[in-house]
VOGU-3710 file (C-alpha; in Angstrom, 3 decimals, decimal comma):
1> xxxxxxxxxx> 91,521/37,646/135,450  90,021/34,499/137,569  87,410/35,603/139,567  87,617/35,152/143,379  85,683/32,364/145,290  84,665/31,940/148,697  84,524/28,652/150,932  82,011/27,596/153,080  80,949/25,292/155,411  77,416/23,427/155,423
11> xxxxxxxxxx> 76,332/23,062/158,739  72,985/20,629/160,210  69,970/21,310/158,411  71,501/22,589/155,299  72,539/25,882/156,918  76,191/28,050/155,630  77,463/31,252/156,286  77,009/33,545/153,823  80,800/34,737/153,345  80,771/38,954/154,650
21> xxxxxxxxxx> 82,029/39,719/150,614  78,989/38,216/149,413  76,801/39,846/151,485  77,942/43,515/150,688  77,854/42,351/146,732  74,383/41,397/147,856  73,497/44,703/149,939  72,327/42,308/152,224  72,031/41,992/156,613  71,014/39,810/159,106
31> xxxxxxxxxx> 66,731/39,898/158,865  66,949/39,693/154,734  65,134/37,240/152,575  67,236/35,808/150,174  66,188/33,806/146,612  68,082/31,167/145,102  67,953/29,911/141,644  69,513/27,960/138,678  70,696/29,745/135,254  70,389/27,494/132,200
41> xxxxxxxxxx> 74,203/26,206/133,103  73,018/24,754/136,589  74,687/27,118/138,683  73,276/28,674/141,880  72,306/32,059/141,464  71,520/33,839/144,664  69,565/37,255/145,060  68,165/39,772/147,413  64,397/39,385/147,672  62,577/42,880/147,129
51> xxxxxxxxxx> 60,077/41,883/149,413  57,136/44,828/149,090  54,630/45,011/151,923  51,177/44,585/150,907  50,205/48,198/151,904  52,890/49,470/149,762  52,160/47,152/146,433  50,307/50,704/145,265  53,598/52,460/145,159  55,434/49,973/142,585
61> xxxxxxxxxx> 52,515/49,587/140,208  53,800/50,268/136,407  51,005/53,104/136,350  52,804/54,799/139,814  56,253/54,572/138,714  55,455/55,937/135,083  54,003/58,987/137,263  56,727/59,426/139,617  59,480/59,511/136,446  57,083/61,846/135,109
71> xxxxxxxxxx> 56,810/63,839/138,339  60,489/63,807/138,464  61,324/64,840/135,041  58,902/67,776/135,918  60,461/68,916/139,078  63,876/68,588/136,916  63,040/70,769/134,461  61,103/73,393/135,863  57,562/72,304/135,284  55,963/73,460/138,833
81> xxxxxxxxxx> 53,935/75,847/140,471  54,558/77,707/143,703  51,379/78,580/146,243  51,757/80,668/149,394  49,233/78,535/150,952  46,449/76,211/150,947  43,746/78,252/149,684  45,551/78,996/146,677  45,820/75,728/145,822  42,577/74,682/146,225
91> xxxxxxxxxx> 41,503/77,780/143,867  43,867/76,571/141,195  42,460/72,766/141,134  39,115/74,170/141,459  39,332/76,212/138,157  41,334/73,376/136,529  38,404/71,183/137,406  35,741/73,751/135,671  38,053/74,152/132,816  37,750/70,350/132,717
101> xxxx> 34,492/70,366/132,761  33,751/73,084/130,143  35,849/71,293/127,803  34,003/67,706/127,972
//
């Protein structure tokens, strides 16, 4: 089955219109950064940036997204621990932190 295509003009300064189909393929709106490339054919390739704000770089660290899957898999399967409040809480990591402590 031949693959649809869309036509475009190029406007001054090397600008088109992105056609509407490509931009829902894309998941992409007016504002978003764009990156275009070559595959080892020469053809265009064009992608949505995942542009990550500095004071968010934390979040998608390897190390942080290995812990949230982990974190995740725990919630999934059960793997938690209701308090009824705050108190309680800190008495739990306080006598995790001695056990810690006794064991080292």
């Amino acid at each position: 089955m031949a693959r649809p295509y869309y036509k475009t003009h190029l406007r001054p300064k090397g600008q088109v219109t992105i056609p509407p189909e490509i931009r829902s393929l894309l998941g992409v709106g007016e504002g978003d950064d764009l990156i275009f490339s070559t595959d080892e054919n020469g053809h265009v390739v064009i992608s949505r940036a995942q542009v990550i704000p500095p004071e968010q770089a934390w979040f998608w660290s390897e190390r942080w997204q290995k812990l949230e899957r982990e974190a995740q898999e725990d919630l999934a399967n059960g793997r938690l621990t209701e308090y009824g409040d705050l108190s309680s809480v800190l008495n739990s990591l306080d006598m995790l932190a001695k056990a810690s402590d006794a064991e080292d």
